[in-house]
C-alpha positions in Angstrom: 0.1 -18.2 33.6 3.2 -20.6 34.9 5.6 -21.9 32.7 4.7 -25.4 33.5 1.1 -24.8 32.4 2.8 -24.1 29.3 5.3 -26.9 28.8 2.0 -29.8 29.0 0.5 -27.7 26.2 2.5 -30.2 23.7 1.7 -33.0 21.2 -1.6 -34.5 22.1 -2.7 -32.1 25.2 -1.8 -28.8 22.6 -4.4 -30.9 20.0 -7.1 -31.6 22.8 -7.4 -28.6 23.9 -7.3 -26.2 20.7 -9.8 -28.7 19.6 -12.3 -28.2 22.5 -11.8 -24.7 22.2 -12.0 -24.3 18.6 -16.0 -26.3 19.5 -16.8 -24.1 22.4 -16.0 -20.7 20.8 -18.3 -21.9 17.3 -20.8 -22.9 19.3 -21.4 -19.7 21.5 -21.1 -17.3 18.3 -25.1 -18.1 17.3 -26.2 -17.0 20.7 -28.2 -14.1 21.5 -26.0 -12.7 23.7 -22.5 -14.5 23.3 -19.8 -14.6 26.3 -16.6 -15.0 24.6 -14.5 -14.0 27.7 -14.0 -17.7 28.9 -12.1 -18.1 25.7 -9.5 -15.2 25.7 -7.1 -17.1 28.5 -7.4 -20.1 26.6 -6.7 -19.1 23.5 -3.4 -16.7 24.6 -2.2 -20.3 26.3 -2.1 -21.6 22.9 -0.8 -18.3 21.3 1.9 -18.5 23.2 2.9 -22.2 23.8 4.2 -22.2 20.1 6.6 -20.3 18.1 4.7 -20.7 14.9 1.2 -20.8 16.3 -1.3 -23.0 14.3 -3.4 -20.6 11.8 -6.8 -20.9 13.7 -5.3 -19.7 17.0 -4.1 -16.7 15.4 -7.6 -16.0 13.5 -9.4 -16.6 16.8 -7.6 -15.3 19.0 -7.6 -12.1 17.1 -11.7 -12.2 16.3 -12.1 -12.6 20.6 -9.8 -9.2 21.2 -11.6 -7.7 18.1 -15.6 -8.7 18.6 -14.6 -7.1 22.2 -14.3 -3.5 20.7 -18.2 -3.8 19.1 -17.0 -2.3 16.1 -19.7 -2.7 14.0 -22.3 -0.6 16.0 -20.0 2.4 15.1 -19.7 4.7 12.1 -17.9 4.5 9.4 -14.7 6.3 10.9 -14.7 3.7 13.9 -14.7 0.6 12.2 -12.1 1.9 9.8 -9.8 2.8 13.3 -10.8 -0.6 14.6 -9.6 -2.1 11.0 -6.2 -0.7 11.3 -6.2 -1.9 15.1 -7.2 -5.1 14.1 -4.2 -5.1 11.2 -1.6 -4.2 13.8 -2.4 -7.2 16.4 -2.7 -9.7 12.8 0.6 -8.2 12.1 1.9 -8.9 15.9 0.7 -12.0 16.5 2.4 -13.4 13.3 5.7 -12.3 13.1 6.9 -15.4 13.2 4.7 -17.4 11.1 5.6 -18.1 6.9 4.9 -15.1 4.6 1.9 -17.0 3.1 0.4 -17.3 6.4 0.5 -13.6 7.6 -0.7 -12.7 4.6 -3.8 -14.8 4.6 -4.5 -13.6 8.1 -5.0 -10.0 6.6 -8.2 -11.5 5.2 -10.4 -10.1 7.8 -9.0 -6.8 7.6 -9.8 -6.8 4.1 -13.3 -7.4 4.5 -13.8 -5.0 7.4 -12.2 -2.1 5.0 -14.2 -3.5 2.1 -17.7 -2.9 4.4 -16.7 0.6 5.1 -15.6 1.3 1.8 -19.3 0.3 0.6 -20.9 2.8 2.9 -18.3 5.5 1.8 -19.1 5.3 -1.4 -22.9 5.6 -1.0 -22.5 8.8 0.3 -21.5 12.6 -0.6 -19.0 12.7 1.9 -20.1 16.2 3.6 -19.4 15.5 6.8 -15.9 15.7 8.3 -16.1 12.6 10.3 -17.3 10.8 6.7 -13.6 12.3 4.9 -11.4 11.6 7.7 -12.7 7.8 7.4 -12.4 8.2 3.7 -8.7 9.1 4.3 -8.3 6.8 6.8 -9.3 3.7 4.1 -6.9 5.0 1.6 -4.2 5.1 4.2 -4.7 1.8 5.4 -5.4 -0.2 2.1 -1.7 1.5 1.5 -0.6 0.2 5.2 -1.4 -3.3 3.8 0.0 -3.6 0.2 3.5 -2.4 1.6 3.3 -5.1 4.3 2.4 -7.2 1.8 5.6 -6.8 -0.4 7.4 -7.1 2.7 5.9 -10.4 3.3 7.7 -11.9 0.3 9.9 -14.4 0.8 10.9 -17.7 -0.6 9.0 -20.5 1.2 7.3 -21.9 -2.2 7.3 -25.3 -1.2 6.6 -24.3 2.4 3.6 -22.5 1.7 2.2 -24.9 -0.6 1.9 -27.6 2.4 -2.2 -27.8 3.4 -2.9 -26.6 6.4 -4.5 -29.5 8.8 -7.3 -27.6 10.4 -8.8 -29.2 13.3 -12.3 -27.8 11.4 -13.1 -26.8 8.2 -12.5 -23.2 6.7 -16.0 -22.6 5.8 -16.5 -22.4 9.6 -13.7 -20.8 10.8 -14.8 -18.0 8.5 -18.5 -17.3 10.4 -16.1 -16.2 13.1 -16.0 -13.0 11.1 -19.1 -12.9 9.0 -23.3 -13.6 10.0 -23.7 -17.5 10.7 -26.7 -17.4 8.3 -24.4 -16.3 5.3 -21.9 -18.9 3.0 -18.8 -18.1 5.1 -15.8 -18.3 3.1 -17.5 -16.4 0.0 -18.8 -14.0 2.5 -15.5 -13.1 3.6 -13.8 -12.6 0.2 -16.3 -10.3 -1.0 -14.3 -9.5 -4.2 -13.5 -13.2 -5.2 -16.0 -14.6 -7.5 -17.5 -18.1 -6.5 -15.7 -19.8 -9.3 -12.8 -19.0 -8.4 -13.8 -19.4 -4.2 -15.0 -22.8 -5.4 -11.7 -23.8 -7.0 -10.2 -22.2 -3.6 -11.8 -24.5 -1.6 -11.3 -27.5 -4.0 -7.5 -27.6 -3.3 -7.9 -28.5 0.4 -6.7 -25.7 2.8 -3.4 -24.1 1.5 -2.8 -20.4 3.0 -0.9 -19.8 -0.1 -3.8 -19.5 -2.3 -5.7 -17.8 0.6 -2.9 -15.5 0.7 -3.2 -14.9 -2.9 -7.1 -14.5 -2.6 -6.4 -11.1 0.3 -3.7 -9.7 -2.1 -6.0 -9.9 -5.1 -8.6 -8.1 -3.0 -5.8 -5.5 -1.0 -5.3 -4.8 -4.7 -8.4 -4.2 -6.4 -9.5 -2.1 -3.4 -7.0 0.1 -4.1 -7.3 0.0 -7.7 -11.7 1.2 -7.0 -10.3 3.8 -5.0 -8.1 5.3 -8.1 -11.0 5.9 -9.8 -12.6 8.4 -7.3 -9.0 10.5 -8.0 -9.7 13.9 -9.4 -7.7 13.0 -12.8 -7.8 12.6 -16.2 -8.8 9.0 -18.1 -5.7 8.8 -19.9 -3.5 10.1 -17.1 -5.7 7.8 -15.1 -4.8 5.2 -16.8 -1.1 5.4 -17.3 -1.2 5.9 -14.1 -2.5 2.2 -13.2 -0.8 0.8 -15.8 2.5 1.8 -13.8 0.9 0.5 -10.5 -0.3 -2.6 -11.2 2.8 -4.0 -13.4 5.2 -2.4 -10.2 3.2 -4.0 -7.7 2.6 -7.6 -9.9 6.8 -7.5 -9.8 6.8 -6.0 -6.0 4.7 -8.7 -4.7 6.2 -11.8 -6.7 3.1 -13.9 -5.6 2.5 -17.3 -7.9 -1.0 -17.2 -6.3 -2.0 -13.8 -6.7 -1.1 -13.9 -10.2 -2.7 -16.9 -11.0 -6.2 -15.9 -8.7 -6.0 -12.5 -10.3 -5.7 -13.8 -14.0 -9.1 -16.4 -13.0 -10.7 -13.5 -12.0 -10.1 -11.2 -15.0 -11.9 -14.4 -16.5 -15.0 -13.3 -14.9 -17.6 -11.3 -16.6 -18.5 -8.8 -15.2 -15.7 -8.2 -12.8 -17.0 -9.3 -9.2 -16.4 -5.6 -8.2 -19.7 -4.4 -8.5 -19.8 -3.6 -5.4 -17.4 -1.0 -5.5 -16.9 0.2 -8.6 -19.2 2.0 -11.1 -20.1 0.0 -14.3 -18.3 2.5 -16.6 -15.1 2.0 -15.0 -14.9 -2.1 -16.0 -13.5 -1.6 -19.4 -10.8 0.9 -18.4 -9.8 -1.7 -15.4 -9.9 -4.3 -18.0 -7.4 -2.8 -20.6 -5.4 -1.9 -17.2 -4.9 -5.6 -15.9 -5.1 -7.2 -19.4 -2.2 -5.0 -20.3 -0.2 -5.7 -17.2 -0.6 -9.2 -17.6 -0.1 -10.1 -21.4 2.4 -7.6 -22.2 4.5 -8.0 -19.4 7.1 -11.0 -19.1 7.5 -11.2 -15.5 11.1 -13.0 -14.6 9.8 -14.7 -11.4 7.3 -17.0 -13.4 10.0 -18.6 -14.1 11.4 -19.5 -10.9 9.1 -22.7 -10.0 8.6 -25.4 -12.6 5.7 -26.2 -9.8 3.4 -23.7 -10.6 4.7 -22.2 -14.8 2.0 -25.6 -16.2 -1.3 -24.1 -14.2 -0.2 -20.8 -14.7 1.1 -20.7 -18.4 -2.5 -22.3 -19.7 -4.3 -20.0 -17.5 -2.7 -17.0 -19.4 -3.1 -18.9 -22.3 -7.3 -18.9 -21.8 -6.8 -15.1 -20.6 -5.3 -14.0 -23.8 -8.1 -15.8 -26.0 -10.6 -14.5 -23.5 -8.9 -10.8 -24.1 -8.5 -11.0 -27.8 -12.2 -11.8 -27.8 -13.4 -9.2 -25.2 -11.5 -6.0 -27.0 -12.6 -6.9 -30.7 -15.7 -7.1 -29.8 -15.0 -3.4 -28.5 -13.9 -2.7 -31.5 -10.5 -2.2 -30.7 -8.3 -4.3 -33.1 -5.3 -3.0 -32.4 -5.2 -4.2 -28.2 -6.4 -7.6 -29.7 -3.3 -8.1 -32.1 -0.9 -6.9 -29.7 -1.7 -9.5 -27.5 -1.7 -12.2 -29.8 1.9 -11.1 -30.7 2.9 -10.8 -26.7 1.7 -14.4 -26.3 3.3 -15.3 -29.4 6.5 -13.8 -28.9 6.8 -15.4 -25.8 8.1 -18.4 -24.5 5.3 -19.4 -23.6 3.9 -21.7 -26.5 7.0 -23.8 -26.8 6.7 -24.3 -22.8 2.6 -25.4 -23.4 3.7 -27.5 -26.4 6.6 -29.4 -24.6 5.1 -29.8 -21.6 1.2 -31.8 -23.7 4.0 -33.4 -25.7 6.2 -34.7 -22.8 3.4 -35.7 -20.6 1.4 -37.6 -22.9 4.2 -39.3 -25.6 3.4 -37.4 -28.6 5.9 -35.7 -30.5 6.7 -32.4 -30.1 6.9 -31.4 -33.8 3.3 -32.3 -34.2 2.5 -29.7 -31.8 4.3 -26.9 -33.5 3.0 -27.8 -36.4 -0.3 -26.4 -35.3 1.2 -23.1 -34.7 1.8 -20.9 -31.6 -1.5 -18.3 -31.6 -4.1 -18.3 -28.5 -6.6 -19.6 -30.8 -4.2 -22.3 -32.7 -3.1 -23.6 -29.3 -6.3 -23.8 -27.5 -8.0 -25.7 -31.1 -5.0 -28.1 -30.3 -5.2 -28.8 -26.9 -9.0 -29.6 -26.9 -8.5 -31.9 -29.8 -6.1 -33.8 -27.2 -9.2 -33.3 -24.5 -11.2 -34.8 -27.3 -9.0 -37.6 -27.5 -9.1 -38.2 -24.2 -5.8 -37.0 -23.2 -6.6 -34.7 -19.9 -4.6 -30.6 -20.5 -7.2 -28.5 -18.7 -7.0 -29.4 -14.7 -10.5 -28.4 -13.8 -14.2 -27.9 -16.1 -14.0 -24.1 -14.8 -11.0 -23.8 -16.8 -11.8 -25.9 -19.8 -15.3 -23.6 -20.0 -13.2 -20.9 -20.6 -10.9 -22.6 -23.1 -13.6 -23.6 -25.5 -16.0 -20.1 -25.0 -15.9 -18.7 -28.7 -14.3 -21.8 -30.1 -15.9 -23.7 -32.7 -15.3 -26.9 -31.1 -16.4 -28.9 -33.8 -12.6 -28.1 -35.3 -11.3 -29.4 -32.3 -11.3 -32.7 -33.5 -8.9 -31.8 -36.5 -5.4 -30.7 -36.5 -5.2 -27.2 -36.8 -3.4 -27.9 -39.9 0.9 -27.3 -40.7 0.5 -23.4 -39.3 4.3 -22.4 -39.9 3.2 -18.9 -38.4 3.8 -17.8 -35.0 0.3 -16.1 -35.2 -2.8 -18.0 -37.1 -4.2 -16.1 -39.6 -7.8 -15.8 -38.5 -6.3 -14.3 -35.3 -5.1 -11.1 -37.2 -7.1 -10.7 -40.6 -10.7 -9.4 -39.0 -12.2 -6.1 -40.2 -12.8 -3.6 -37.8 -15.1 -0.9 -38.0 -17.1 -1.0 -35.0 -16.4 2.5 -33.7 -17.9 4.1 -36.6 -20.7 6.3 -35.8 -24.1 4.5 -37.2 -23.3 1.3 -37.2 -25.9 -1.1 -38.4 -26.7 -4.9 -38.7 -26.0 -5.1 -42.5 -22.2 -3.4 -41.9 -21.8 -6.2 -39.3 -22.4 -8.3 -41.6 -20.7 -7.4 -44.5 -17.5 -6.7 -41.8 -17.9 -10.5 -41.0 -17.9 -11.7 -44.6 -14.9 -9.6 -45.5 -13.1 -10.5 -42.3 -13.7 -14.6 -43.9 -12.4 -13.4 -46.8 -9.4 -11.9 -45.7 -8.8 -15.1 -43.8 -9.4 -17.4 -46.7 -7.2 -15.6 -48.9 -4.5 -16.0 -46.3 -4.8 -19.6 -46.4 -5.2 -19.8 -50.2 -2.0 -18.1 -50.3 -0.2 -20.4 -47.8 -1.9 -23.6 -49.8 -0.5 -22.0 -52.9 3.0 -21.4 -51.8 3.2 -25.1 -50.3 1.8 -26.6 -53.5 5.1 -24.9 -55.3 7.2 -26.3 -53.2 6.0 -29.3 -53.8 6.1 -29.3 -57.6 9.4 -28.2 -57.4 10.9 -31.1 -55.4 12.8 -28.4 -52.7 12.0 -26.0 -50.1 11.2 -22.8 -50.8 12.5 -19.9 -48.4 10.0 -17.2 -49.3 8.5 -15.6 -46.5 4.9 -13.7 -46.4 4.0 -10.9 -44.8 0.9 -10.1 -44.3 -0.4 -6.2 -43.2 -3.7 -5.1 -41.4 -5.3 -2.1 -41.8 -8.0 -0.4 -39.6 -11.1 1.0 -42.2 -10.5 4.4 -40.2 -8.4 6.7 -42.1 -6.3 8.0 -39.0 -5.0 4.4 -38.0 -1.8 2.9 -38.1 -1.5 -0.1 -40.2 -0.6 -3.1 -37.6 2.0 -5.3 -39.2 2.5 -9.5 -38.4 5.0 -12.1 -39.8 3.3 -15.3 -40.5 6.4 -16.8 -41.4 8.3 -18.7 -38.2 10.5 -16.6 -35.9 13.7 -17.6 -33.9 12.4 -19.4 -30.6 15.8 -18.4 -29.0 15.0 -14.9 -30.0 12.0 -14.7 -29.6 12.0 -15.7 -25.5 13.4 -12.3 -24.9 11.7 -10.5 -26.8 10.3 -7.6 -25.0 6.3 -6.0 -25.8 5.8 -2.5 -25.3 2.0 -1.0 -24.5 -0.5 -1.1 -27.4 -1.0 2.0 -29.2 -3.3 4.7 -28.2 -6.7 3.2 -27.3 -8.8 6.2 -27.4 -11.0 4.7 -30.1 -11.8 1.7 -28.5 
């Protein structure tokens, strides 16, 4: 090719022709027998008339050289080879492009490893070709998190920019999977479709679809930990380690916020690839990563801290929720007091009370828990001031809420942690359970909470009679009904906000009788 054929491919010719192309490639993939070689001169013109090529040249260009190799009539241990070939031109032909966009260009290799991964795990893994694929995955899946962290850079408000696609992403993404399928859920297999709808719903931004490939580069390697020949609790110390060091290596607004969407989900859209028994342990492993971890770089970006900060908020409810009803009270506190603790609250509580006129004091004065703050917030919904940026999210907020007191204040909640969020009886892991314990549990958990609040009224009414503010502080203590726990102590009383924004949460106790 001459480097005038080049030098016309600019402004409106460049647009004509990766247009026409785009058509005539989409419309051969359907046939019987498709002819893509028409398409692979065309489609290096455009490759290499720009510096930063547009996103759908790269993703094409790449499927043409790829489809070429017939990888899927192979076995297992030649797709996973044409995988890692297929990550090494990706890798090539972006080296130039933003972080966010290389990234989100992975997303076929990701679902190709994800396919072989599926087969792999259906079998016994006898054969030697079927263990040197096997190692092959697990070498790659490690190839692409390192590139990954290498990827990071600081182009926030360069890789929030939509992408202007000359066609939509839906079928851009039947390049890589069967026309007759949904294309873009297709090709994130391990994204749910709530979270591939809200995707979709922000227009085309390779951020988010970056964040989507990370989140599934990451639980693929998470599956594959559990086929390890180790211990549960090494196991899971283990992943505890690895998922907080790689949440801080990657530094990703978008993974964080997709990944904390999908922990939402229930059951965890990996059923695909991992074993039913495995969910709760990958629960208390990404709950505990992301609740009792402050990560610094949240911080960074005003931008993204307001969608993020109230989708931690629902994940923390959602968590609190999910582990007592395992039975295991002690996870549930300790992440009550992690979100508590945090700066978090007063960041929700200024940002409702900026936005919308109301005073901030009124908004403290419903107290800083999970469940204080979300009653709060959906009064304000109620009210017809919008908090909650999409239905998907709001579902979440009001699951195991009475929303009926979501029309009233929460009430003056001095306490950093509301009291029904700590007193609650748990005896769940004892062996013969029945309906009538659960029952009495529930009416002594009530009472535990209404004595609480007694005690509250009563103190305020003193202070009252005696014209002057009284400094006594409360402090309430939980105990487990088993005789070997720990009793879990709270302050109801109000802490130092300056203090308590760096205050650091270490890992729940020992969660062996969960």
């Amino acid at each position: 090719m001459e480097i005038t054929d080049l030098v016309s491919l600019v402004g409106e010719n460049y647009a004509l022709k990766l247009k026409h192309s785009m058509e005539g490639f989409l419309s051969e993939i359907p046939k019987e027998s498709p002819d893509f070689s028409p398409f692979v001169n065309a489609f290096y013109e455009l490759m290499q008339a720009k510096v930063d090529p547009p996103f759908e040249v790269i993703w094409v260009y790449a499927a043409i050289n790829f489809r070429g190799r017939n990888a899927e009539k192979g076995d297992a241990l030649d797709r996973i080879l044409a995988a890692k070939d297929l990550f090494q031109l990706l890798s090539a032909c972006s080296a130039s492009v933003s972080a966010s966009k290389s990234i989100a260009l992975l997303a076929p290799v990701v679902f190709a490893v994800h396919g072989v991964i599926v087969e792999l795990f259906g079998r016994e893994l006898r054969l030697k070709r079927e263990k040197k694929a096997m190692s092959e995955v697990n070498s790659l899946v490690d190839v692409v998190l390192g590139y990954i962290s290498l990827c990071r850079d600081n182009e926030e408000e360069h890789d929030s920019i939509s992408v202007n696609l000359v066609l939509p992403f839906t079928d851009l993404a039947r390049v890589w999977v069967d026309t007759n399928d949904e294309g873009f859920e297709s090709l994130l297999p391990l994204v749910s479709c709530d979270v591939c709808g809200w995707t979709c719903a922000r227009e085309f931004q390779v951020g988010y679809l970056g964040g989507a490939v990370i989140m599934e580069a990451f639980f693929l390697k998470l599956c594959l930990s559990f086929h390890l020949p180790t211990s549960r609790d090494e196991l899971e110390m283990k992943l505890k380690s690895w998922v907080v060091g790689s949440i801080s290596s990657f530094q990703n607004m978008y993974f964080l916020e997709i990944l904390m969407r999908t922990a939402l989900e229930t059951p965890l859209p990996l059923i695909s690839i991992m074993k039913p028994e495995d969910e709760i342990l990958s629960r208390k492993v990404l709950f505990d990563a992301v609740l009792l971890v402050d990560y610094p770089f949240l911080y960074l970006n005003a931008k993204y801290i307001k969608s993020l900060t109230l989708t931690r908020l629902i994940v923390t409810h959602e968590a609190v929720e999910y582990f007592r009803g395992l039975g295991d009270q002690n996870r549930a506190v300790s992440y009550i007091k992690a979100f508590s603790a945090s700066r978090m609250p007063l960041q929700i509580i200024k940002w409702v009370t900026s936005q919308n006129g109301l005073e901030e004091k009124a908004g403290r004065a419903n107290g800083s828990s999970p469940r204080a703050l979300l009653n709060w917030l959906l009064s304000l919904e109620n009210r017809g001031i919008r908090v909650f940026e999409d239905d998907i999210l709001k579902g979440h907020a009001t699951s195991g809420l009475d929303t009926s007191q979501a029309e009233q204040p929460a009430g003056n909640l001095e306490g950093k942690i509301a009291d029904d969020d700590l007193f609650y009886v748990d005896n769940i892991g004892e062996e013969g359970n029945t309906g009538e314990d659960d029952k009495q549990n529930k009416l002594i958990s009530d009472a535990f909470v209404a004595a609480a609040q007694t005690m509250k009224l009563s103190d305020n009414g003193a202070c009252k009679r005696k014209g002057k503010h009284s400094e006594k502080k409360i402090k309430f203590v939980k105990y487990d009904l088993h005789q070997n726990s720990e009793p879990v102590k709270a302050r109801t009383s109000a802490a130092d906000d300056s203090s308590s924004s760096e205050s650091e949460v270490e890992d729940p106790v020992s969660d062996t009788d969960a």
